[in-house]
C-alpha positions as a LaTeX table, in Angstrom:
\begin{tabular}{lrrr}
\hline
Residue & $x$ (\AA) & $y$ (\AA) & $z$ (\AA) \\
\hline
Unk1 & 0.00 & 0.00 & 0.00 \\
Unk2 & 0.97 & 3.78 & $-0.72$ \\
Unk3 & $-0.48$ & 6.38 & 1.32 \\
Unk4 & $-0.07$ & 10.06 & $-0.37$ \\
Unk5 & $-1.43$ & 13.15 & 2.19 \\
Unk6 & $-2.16$ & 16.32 & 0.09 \\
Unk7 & $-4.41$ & 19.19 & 1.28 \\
Unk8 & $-7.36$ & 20.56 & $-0.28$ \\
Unk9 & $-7.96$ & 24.06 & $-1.40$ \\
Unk10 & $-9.52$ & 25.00 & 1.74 \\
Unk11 & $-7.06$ & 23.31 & 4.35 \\
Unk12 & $-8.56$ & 20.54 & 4.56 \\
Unk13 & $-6.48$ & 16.68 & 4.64 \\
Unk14 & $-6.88$ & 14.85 & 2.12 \\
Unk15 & $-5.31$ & 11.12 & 1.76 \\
Unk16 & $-4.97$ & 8.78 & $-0.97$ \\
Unk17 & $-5.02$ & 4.76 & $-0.24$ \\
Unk18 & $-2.74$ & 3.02 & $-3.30$ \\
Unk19 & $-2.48$ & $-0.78$ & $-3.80$ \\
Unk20 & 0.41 & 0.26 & $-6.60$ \\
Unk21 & 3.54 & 1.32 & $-4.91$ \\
Unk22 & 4.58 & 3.26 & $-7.78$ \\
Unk23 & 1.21 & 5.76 & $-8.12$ \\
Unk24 & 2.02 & 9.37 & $-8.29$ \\
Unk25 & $-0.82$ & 11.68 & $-6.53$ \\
Unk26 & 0.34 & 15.32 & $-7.59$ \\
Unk27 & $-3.03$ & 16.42 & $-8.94$ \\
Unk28 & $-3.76$ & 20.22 & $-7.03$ \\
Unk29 & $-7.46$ & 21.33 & $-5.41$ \\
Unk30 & $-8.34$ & 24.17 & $-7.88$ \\
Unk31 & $-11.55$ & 24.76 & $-6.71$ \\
Unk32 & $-11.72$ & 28.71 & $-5.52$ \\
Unk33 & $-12.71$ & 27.65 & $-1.77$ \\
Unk34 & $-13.65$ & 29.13 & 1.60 \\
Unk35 & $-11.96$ & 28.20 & 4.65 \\
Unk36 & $-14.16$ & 25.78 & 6.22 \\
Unk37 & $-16.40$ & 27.55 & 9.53 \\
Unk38 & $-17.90$ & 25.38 & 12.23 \\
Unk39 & $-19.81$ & 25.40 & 15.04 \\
Unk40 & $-19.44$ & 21.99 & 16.55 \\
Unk41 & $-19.96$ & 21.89 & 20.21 \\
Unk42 & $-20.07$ & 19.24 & 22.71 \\
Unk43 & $-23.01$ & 19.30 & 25.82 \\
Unk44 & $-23.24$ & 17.34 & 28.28 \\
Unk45 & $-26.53$ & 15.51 & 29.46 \\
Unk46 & $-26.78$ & 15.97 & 33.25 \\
Unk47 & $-30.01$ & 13.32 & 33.33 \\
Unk48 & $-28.10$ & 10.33 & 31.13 \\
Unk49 & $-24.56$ & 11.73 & 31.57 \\
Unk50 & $-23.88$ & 11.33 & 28.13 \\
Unk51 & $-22.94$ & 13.85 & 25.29 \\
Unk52 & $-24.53$ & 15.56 & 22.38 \\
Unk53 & $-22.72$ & 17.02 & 19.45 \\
Unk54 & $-24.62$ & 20.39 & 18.67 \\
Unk55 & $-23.33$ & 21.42 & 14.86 \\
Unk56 & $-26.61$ & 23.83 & 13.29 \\
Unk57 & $-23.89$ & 24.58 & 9.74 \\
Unk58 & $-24.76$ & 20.83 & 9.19 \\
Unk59 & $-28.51$ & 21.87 & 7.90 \\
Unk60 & $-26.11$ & 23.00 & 4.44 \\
Unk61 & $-24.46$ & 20.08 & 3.51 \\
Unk62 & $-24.99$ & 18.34 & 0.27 \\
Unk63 & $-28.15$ & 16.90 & $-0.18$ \\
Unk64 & $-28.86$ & 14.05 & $-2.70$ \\
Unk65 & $-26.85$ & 15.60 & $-5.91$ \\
Unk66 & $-27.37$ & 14.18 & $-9.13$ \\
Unk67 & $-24.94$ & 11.44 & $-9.93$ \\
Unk68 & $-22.88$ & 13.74 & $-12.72$ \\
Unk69 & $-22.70$ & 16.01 & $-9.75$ \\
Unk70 & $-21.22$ & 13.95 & $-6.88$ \\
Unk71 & $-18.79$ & 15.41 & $-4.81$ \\
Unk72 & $-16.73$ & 12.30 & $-3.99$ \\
Unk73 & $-16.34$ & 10.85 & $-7.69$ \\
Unk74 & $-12.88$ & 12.17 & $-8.96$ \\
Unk75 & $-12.36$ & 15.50 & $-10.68$ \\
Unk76 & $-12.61$ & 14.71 & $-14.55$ \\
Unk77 & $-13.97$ & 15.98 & $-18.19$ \\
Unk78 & $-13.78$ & 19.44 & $-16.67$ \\
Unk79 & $-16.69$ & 18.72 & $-12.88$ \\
Unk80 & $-14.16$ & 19.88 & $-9.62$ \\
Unk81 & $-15.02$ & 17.61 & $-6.37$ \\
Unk82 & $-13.38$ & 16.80 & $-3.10$ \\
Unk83 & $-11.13$ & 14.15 & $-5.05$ \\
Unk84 & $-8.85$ & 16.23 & $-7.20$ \\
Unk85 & $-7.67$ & 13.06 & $-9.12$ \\
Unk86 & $-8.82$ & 11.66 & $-11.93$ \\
Unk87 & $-9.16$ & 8.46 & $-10.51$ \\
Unk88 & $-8.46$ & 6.57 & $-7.21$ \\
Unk89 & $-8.44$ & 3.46 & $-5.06$ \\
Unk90 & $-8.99$ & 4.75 & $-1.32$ \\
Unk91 & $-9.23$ & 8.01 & $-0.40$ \\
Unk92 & $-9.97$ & 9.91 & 2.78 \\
Unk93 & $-10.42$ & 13.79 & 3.58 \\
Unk94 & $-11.60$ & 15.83 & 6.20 \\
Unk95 & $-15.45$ & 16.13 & 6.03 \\
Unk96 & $-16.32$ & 19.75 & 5.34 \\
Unk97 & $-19.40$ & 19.75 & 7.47 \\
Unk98 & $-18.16$ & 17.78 & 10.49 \\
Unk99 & $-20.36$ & 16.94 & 13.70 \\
Unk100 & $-17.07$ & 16.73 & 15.40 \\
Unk101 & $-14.19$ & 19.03 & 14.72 \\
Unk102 & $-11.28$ & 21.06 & 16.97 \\
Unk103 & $-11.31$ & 20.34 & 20.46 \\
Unk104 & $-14.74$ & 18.99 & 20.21 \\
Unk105 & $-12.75$ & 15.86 & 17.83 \\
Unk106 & $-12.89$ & 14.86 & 14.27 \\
Unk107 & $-14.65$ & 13.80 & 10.97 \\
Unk108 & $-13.28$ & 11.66 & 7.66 \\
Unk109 & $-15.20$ & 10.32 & 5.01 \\
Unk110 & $-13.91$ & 6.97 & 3.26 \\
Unk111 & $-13.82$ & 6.45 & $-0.24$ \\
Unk112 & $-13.79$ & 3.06 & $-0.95$ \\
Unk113 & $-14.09$ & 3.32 & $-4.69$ \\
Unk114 & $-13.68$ & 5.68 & $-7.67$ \\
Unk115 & $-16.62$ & 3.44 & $-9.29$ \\
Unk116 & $-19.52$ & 5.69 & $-8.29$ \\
Unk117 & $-21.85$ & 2.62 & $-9.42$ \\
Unk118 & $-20.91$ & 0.08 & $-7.33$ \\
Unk119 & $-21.35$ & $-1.00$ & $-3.55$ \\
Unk120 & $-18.85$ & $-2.01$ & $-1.03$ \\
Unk121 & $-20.77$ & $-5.74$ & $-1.69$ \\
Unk122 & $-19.02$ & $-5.40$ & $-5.44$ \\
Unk123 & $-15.49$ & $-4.25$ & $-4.61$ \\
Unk124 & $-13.06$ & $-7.50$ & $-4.76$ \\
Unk125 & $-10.78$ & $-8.67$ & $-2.24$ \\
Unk126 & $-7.53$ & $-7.09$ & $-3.19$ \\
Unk127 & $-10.35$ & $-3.16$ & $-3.00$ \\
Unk128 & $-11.74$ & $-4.33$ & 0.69 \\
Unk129 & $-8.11$ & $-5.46$ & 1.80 \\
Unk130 & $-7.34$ & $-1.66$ & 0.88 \\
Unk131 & $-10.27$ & $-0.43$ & 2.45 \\
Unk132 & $-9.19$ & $-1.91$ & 5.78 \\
Unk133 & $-5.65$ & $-1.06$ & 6.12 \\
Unk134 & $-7.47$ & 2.76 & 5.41 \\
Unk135 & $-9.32$ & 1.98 & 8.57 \\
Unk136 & $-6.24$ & 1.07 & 10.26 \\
Unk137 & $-4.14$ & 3.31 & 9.81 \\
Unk138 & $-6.60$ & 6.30 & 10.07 \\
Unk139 & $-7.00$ & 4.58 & 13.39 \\
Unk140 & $-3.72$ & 5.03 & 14.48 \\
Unk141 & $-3.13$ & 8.40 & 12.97 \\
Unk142 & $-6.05$ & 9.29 & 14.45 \\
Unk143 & $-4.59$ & 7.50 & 18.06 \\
Unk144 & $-1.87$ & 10.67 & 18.57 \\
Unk145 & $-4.53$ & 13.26 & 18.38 \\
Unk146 & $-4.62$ & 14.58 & 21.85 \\
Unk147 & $-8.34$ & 15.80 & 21.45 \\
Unk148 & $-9.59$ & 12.17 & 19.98 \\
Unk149 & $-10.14$ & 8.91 & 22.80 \\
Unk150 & $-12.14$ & 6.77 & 20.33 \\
Unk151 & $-12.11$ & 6.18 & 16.49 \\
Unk152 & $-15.25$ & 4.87 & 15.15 \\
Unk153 & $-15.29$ & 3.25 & 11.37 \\
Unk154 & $-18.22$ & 2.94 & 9.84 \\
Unk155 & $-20.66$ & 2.74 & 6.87 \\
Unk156 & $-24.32$ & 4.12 & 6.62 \\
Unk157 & $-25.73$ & 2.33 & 3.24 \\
Unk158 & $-29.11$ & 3.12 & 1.61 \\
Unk159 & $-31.85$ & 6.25 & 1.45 \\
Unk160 & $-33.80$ & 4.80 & 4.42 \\
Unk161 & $-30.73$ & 4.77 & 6.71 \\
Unk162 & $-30.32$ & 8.57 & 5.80 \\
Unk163 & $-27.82$ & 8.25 & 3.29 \\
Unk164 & $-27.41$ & 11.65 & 1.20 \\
Unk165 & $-24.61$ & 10.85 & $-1.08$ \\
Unk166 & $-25.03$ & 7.99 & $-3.34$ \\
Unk167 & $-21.17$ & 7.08 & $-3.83$ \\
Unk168 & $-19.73$ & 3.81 & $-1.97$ \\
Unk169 & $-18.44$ & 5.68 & 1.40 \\
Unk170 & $-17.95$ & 5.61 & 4.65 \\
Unk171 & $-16.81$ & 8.03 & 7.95 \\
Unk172 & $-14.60$ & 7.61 & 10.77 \\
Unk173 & $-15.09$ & 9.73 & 13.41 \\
Unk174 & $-12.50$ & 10.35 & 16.41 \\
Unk175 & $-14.76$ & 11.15 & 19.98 \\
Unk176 & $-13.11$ & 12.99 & 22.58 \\
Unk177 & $-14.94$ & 11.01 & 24.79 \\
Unk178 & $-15.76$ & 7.62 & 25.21 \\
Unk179 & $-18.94$ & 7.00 & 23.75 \\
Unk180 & $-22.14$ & 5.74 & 25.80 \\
Unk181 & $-22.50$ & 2.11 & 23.58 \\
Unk182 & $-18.73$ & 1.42 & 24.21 \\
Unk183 & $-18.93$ & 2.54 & 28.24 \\
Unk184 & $-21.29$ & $-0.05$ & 28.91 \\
Unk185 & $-19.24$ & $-2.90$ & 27.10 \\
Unk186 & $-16.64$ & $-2.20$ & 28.96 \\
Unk187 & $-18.97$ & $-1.56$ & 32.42 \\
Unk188 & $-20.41$ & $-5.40$ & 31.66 \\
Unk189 & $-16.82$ & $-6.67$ & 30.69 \\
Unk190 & $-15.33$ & $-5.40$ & 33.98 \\
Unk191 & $-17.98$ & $-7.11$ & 35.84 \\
Unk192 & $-18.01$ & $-10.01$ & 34.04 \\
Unk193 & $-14.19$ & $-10.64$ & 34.86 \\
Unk194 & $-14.83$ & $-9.76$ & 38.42 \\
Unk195 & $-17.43$ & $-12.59$ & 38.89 \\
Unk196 & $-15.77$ & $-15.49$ & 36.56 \\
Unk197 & $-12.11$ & $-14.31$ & 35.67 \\
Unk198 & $-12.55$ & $-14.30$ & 32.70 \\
Unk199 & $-13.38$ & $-11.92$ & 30.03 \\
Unk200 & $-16.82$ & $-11.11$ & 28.47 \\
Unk201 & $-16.03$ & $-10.92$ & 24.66 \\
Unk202 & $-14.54$ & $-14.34$ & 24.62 \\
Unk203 & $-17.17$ & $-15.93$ & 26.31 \\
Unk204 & $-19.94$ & $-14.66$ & 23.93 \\
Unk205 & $-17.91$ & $-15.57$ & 21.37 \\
Unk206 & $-17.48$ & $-19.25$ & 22.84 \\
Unk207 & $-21.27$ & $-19.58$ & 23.69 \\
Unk208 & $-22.61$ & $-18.45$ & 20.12 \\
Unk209 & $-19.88$ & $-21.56$ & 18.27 \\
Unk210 & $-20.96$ & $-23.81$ & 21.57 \\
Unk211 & $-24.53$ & $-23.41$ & 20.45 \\
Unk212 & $-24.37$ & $-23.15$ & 16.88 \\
Unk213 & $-28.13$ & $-21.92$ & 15.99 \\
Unk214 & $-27.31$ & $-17.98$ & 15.15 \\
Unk215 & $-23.58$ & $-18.83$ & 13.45 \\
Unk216 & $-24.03$ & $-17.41$ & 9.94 \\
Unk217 & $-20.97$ & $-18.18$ & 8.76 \\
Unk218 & $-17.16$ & $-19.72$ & 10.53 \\
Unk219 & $-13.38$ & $-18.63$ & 8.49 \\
Unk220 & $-10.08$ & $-20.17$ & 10.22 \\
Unk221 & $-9.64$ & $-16.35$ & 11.99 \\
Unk222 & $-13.28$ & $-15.06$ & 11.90 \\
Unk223 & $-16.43$ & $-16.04$ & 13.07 \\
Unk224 & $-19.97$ & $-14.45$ & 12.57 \\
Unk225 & $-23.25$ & $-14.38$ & 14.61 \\
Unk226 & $-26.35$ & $-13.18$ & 15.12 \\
Unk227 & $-26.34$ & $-11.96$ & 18.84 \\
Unk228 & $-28.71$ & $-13.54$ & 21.34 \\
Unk229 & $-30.25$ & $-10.79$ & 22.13 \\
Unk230 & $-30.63$ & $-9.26$ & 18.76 \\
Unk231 & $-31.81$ & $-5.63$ & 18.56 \\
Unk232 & $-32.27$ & $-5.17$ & 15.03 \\
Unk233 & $-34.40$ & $-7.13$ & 12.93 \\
Unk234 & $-31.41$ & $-8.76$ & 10.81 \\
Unk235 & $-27.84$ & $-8.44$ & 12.66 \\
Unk236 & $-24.36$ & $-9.35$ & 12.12 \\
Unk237 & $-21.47$ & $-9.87$ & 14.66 \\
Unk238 & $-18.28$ & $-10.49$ & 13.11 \\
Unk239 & $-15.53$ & $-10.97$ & 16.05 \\
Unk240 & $-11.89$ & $-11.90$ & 14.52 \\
Unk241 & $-10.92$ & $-15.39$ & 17.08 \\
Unk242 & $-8.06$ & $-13.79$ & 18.50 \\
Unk243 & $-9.10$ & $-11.31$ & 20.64 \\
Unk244 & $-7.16$ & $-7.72$ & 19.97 \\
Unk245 & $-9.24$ & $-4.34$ & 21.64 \\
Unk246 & $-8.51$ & $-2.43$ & 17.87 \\
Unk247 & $-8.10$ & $-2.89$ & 14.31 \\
Unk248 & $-4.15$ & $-2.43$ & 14.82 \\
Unk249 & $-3.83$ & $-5.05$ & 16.66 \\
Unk250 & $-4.78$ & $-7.53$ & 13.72 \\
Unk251 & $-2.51$ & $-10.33$ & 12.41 \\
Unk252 & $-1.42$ & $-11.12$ & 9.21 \\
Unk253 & $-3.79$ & $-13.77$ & 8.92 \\
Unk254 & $-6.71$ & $-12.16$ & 10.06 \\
Unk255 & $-6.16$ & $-8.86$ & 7.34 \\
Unk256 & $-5.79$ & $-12.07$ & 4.52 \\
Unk257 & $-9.09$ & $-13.24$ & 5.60 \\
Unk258 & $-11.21$ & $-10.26$ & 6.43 \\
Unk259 & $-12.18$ & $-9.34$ & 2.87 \\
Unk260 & $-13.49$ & $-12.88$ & 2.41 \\
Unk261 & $-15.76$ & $-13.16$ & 4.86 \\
Unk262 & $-16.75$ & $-9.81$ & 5.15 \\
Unk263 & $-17.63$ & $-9.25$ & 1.58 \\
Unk264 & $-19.69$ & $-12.88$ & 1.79 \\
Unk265 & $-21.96$ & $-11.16$ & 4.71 \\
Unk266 & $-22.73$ & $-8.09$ & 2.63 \\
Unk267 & $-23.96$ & $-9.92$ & $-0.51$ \\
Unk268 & $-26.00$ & $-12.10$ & 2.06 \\
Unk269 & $-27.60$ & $-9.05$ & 2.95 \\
Unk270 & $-28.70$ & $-8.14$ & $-0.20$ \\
Unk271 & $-30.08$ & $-11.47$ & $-0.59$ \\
Unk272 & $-32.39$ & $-11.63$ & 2.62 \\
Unk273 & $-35.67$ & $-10.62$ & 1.04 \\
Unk274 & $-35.51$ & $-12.40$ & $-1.92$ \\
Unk275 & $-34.99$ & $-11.28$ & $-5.66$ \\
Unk276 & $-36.16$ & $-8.12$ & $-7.18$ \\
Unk277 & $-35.36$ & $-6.60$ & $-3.45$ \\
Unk278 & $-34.13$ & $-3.44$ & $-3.61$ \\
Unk279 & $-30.47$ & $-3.13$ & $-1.90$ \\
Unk280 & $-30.50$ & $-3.74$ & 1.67 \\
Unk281 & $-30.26$ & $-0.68$ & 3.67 \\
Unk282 & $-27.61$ & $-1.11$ & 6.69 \\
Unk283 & $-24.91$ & 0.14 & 8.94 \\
Unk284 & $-21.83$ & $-1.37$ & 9.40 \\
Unk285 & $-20.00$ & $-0.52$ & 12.31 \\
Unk286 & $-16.68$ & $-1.65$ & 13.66 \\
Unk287 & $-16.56$ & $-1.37$ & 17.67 \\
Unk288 & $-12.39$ & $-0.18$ & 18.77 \\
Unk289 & $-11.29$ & 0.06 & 22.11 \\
Unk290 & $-10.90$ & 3.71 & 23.81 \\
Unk291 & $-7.32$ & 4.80 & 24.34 \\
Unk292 & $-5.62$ & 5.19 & 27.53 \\
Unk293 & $-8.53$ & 3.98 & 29.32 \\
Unk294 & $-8.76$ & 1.42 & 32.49 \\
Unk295 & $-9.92$ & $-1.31$ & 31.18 \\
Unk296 & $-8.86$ & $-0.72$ & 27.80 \\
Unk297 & $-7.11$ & $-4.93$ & 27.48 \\
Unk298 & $-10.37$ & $-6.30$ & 28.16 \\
Unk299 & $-12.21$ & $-4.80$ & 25.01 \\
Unk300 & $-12.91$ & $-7.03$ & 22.26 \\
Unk301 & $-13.03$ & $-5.43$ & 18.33 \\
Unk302 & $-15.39$ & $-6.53$ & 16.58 \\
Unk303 & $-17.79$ & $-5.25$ & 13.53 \\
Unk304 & $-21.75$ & $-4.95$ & 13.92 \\
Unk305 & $-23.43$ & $-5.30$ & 10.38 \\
Unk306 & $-27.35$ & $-4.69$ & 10.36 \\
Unk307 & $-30.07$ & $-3.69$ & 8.58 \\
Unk308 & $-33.76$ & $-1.43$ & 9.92 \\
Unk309 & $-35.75$ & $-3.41$ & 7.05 \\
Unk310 & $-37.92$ & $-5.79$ & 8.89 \\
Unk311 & $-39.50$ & $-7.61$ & 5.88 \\
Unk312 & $-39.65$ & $-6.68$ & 2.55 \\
Unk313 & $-41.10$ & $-3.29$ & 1.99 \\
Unk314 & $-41.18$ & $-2.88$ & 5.80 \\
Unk315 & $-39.06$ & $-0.96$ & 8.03 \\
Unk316 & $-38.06$ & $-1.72$ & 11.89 \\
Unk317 & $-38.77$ & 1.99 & 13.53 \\
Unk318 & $-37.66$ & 3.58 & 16.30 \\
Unk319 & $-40.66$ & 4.11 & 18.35 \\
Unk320 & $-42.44$ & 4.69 & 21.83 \\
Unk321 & $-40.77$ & 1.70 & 23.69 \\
Unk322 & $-37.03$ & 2.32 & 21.61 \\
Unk323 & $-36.65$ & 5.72 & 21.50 \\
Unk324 & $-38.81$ & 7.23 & 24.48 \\
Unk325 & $-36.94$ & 4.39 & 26.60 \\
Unk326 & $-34.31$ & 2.63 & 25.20 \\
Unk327 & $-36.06$ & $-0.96$ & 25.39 \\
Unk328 & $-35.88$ & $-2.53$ & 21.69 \\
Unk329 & $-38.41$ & $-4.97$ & 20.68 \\
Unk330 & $-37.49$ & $-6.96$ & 17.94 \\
Unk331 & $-39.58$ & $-9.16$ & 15.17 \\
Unk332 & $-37.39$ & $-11.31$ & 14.18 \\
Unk333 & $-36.44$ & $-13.98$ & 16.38 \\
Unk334 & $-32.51$ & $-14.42$ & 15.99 \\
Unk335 & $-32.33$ & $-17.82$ & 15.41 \\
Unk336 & $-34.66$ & $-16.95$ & 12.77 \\
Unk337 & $-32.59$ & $-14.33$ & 11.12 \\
Unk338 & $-29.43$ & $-16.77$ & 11.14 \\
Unk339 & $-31.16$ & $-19.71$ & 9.73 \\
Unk340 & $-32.11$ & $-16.75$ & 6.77 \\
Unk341 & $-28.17$ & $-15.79$ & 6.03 \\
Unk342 & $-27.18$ & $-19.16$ & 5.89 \\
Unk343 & $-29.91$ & $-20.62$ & 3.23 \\
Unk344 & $-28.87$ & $-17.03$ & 1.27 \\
Unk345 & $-25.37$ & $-18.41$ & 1.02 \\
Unk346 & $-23.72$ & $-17.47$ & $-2.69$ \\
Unk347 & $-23.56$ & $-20.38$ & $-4.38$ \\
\hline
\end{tabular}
């Protein structure tokens, strides 16, 4: 891999991801630009004790261009865009309308393609192996930022998920805080060692192969389940066996193997409602470890894939029960769900 870092014409970082060694980036941001102005703010719930990110210049970001008009396909036949290249494999810049930026933290989005046509489900191997040493080593960059404790990786795909760029893509955003989801993992894996000695990740991990009903799919270094306790209508837990708290922290073998098995679950996805489906809608979500953090050890990485389409033409909503109190109630039974992503194997 090659990894160029150029600037845009407004300041902004902008990175390019290379599988060829020898590519020369040297193509210049001449867009006539205004420095970028935020108002990204961080506030403190004194009732939940969690944090909102308060950013109103959001409400004028791009909105569902036209495909000829994307900003994140490269700059060619005379259209300017955030990619100043005429083509690329990877790239990554600094989101120009961050909900996270300065002291509050910060905001990337992910190219994973030139291709504006195609979905992370149609990159090959040798694209999603690319994609994830991206995700690595913006997680490490990302590590030596004094205002950033957590790096988050992730992809929102479809319309109904609230997608307003059609182009394959994905953020990362770095928290200067440790967010609520990943507090209480690590509240329920200190506990959990306290009472057993042992830690938390693993054993879910051991009790989903011990059982067998909600594995979707086994690789020599990953595994994949539907959780027992399922929130989402159709969800995805894919845990690497070796336990490591961050995408870093991967082996070899583990990097050889991820685009396998990871592209397998996505194109399972699309299959789940049967053909003539539109494209599933889902997030994909890779859980890191905090840094510097107590407890930090006992994390487990591992990558949450799942969709808010309940059946077909049907959406799982957010409702009284989920939203006014945080209790989700879920249609699909998860042994259900799994026995669905293994008959959609690819043949």
């Amino acid at each position: 891999m090659k990894k160029t870092v150029t600037t845009l014409a407004d300041g902004r970082e902008l990175i390019y991801y290379d599988a060829a060694d020898d590519t020369v980036r040297d193509a210049v941001d001449r867009r006539p630009l205004d420095a970028v102005s935020t108002s990204s703010e961080i506030r403190r719930d004194p009732l939940l004790g969690d944090s909102v990110a308060v950013a109103s210049h959001r409400q004028g970001r791009t909105y569902h261009p036209p495909a000829d008009e994307c900003p994140l396909c490269p700059s060619r036949d005379g259209r300017l865009s955030e990619i100043p290249d005429a083509h690329y494999d990877v790239a990554v810049f600094e989101n120009r309308f961050p909900s996270l930026a300065g002291d509050s933290g910060r905001c990337e989005v992910v190219c994973f393609t030139s291709d504006h046509d195609v979905s992370f489900a149609g990159l090959t191997e040798e694209q999603a192996a690319l994609v994830l040493e991206a995700w690595t080593d913006r997680t490490a960059d990302l590590a030596e930022h004094p205002q950033v404790t957590q790096v988050f990786c992730f992809e929102n795909r479809g319309a109904e998920i609230g997608v307003t760029l059609g182009h394959p893509h994905g953020q990362i955003y770095g928290y200067p805080f440790v967010t609520p989801r990943t507090e209480l993992m690590m509240r329920s894996a200190g506990a959990h060692r306290e009472e057993t000695g042992r830690n938390l990740f693993d054993d879910v991990v051991a009790r989903e192969l011990a059982d067998g009903s909600r594995v979707v799919l086994e690789g020599e270094h990953w595994v994949a389940f539907v959780p027992y306790a399922a929130h989402w209508p159709y969800e995805v837990h894919l845990y690497p066996r070796r336990r490591v708290p961050d995408l870093r922290e991967l082996d070899d073998a583990a990097r050889t193997e991820f685009p396998q098995v990871y592209l397998e679950l996505l194109r399972r996805f699309d299959r789940i409602f049967g053909p003539g489906e539109p494209p599933t809608p889902y997030i994909s979500a890779w859980h890191q470890a905090p840094f510097a953090v107590p407890g930090r050890e006992e994390f487990g990485l591992h990558l949450e894939l799942f969709t808010i389409r309940r059946t077909s033409g049907k959406l799982k909503f957010l409702a009284g029960s989920e939203s006014g109190m945080g209790v989700f109630i879920n249609d699909v039974p998860p042994e259900a769900a799994a026995r669905r992503l293994r008959e959609v194997a690819s043949e």
